[in-house]
MIRO-851425 format. One record per atom (N, C-alpha, C): z, y, x; atom name; residue in three letters. Coordinates in nm, 2 decimals. Layout:
<recs>
Z  Y  X  CA  ala
...
</recs>
This chain:
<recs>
24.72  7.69  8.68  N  unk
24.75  7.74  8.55  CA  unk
24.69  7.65  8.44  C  unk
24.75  7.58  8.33  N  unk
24.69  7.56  8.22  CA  unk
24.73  7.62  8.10  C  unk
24.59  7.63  8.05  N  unk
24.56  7.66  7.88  CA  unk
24.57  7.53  7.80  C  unk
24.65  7.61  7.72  N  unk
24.63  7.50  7.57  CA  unk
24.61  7.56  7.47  C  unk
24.59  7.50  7.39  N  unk
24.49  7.57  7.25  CA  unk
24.58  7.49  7.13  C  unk
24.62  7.55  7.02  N  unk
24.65  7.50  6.90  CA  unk
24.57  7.52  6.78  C  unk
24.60  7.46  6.65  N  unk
24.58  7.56  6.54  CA  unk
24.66  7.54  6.50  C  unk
24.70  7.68  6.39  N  unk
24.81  7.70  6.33  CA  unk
24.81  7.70  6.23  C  unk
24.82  7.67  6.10  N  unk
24.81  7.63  5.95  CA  unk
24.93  7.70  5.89  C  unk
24.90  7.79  5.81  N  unk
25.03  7.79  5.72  CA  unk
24.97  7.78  5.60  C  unk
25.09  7.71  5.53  N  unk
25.10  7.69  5.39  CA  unk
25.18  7.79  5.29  C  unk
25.21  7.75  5.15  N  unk
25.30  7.82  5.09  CA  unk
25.36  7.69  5.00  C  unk
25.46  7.64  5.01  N  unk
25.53  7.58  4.94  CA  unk
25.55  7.56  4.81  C  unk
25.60  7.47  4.72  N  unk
25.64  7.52  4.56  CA  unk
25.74  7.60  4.53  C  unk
25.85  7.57  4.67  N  unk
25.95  7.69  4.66  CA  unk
25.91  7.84  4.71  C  unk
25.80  7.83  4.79  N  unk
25.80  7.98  4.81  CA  unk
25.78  8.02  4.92  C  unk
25.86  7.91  4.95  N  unk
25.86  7.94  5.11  CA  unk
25.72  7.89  5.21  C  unk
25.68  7.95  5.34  N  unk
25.59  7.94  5.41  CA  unk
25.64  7.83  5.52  C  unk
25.50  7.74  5.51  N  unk
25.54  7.59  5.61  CA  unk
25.42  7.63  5.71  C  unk
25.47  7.56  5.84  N  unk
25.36  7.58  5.91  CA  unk
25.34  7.44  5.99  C  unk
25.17  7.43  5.99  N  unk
25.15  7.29  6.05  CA  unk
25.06  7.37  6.14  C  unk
25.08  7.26  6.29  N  unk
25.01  7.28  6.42  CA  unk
24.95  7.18  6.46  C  unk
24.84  7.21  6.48  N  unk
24.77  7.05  6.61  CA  unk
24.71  7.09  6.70  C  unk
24.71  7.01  6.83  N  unk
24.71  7.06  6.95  CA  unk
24.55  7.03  6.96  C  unk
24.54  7.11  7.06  N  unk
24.38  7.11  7.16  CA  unk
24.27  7.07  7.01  C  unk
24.27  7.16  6.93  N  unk
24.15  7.16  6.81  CA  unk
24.00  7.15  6.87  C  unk
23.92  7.16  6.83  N  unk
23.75  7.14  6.88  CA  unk
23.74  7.29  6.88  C  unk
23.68  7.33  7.03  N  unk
23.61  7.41  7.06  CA  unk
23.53  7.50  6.92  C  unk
23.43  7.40  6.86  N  unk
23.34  7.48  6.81  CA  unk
23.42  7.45  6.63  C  unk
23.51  7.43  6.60  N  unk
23.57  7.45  6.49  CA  unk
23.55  7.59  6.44  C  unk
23.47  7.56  6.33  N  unk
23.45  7.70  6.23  CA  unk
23.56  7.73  6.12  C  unk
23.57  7.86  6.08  N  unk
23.68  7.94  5.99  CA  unk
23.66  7.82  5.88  C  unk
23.53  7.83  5.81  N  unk
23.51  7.74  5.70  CA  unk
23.53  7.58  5.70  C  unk
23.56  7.54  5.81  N  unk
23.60  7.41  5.85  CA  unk
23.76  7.42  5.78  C  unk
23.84  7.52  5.90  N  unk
23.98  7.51  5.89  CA  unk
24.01  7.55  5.69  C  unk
23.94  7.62  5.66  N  unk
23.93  7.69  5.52  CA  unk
23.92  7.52  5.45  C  unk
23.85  7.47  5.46  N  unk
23.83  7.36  5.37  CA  unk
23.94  7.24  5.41  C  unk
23.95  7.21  5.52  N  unk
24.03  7.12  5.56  CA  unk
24.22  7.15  5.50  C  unk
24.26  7.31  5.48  N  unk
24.35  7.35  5.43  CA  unk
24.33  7.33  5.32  C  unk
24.26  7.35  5.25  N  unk
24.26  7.32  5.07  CA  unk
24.28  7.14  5.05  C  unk
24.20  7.05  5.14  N  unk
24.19  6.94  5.10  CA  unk
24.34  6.91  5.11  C  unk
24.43  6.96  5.21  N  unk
24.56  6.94  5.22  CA  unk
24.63  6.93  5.13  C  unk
24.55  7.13  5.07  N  unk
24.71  7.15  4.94  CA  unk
24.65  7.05  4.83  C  unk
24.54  7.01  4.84  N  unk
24.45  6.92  4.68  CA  unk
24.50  6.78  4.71  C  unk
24.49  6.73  4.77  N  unk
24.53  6.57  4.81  CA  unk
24.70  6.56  4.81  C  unk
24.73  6.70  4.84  N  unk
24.90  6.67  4.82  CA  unk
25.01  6.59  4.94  C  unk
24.88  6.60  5.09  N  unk
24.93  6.49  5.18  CA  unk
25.05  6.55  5.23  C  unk
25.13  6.66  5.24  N  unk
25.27  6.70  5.36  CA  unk
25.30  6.74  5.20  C  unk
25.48  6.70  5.26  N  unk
25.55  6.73  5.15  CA  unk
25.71  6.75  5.24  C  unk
25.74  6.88  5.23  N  unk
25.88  6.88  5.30  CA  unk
26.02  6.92  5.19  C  unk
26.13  6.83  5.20  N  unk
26.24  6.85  5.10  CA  unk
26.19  6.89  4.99  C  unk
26.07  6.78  4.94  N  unk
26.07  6.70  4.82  CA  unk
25.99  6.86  4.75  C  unk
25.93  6.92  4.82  N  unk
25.85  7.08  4.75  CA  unk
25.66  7.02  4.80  C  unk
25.60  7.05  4.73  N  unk
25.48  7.01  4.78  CA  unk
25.41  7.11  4.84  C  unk
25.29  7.13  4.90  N  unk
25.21  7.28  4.98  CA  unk
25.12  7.32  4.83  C  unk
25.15  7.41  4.81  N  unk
25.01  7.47  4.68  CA  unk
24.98  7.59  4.70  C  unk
24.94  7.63  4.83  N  unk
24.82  7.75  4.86  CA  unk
24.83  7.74  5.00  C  unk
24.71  7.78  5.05  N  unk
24.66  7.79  5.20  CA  unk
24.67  7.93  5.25  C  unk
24.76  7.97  5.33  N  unk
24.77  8.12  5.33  CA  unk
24.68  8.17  5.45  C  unk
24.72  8.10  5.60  N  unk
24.63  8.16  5.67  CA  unk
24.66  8.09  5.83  C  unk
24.54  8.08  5.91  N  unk
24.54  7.99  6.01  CA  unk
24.50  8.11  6.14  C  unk
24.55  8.03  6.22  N  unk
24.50  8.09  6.38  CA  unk
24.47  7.96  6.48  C  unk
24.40  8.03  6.57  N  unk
24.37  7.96  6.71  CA  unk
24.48  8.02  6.79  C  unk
24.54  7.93  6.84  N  unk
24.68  8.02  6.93  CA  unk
24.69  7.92  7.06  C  unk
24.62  8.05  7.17  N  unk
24.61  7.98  7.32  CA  unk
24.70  8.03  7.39  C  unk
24.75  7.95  7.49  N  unk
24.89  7.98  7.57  CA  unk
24.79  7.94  7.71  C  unk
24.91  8.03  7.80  N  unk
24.86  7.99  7.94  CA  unk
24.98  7.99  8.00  C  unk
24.97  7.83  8.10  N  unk
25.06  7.84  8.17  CA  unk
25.11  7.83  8.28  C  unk
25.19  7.93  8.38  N  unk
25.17  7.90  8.53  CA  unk
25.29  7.85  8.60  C  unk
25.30  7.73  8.60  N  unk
25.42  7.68  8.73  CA  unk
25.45  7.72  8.83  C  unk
25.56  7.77  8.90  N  unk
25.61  7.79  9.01  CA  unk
25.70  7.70  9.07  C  unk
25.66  7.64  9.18  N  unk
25.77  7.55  9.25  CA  unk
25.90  7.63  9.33  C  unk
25.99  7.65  9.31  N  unk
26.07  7.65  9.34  CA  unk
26.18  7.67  9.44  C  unk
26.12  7.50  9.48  N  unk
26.20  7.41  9.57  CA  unk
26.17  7.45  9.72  C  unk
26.32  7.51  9.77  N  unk
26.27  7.56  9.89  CA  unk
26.31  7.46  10.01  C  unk
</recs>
């Protein structure tokens, strides 16, 4: 069986609409206030920009773990 671990970032666009950024296998001991700051430097530095809308608010993040179990099949 494997686990994988994400985080999940959402943003809020200039249009309005909600973007969401993922990265895989995050540090264990990543704190709220890590992800909290590392989101603002995003929307402040201006770095992701999708169809020309920039990110200007950090709405809200998760740890999102999956598990997963292979079955062979092949008889």
């Amino acid at each position: 069986m494997d686990e994988n671990k994400k985080l999940v970032m959402i943003f809020r666009n200039s249009a309005g609409k909600n973007v969401t950024i993922s990265i895989d296998d995050p540090k264990d001991d990543l704190t709220e206030e890590q992800i909290k700051t590392a989101m603002e430097l995003i929307v402040e530095k201006n770095v992701f920009k999708k169809n020309d809308y920039a990110l200007v608010e950090a709405v809200e993040a998760q740890i999102v773990t999956t598990q997963t179990t292979d079955y062979d099949l092949v008889l």
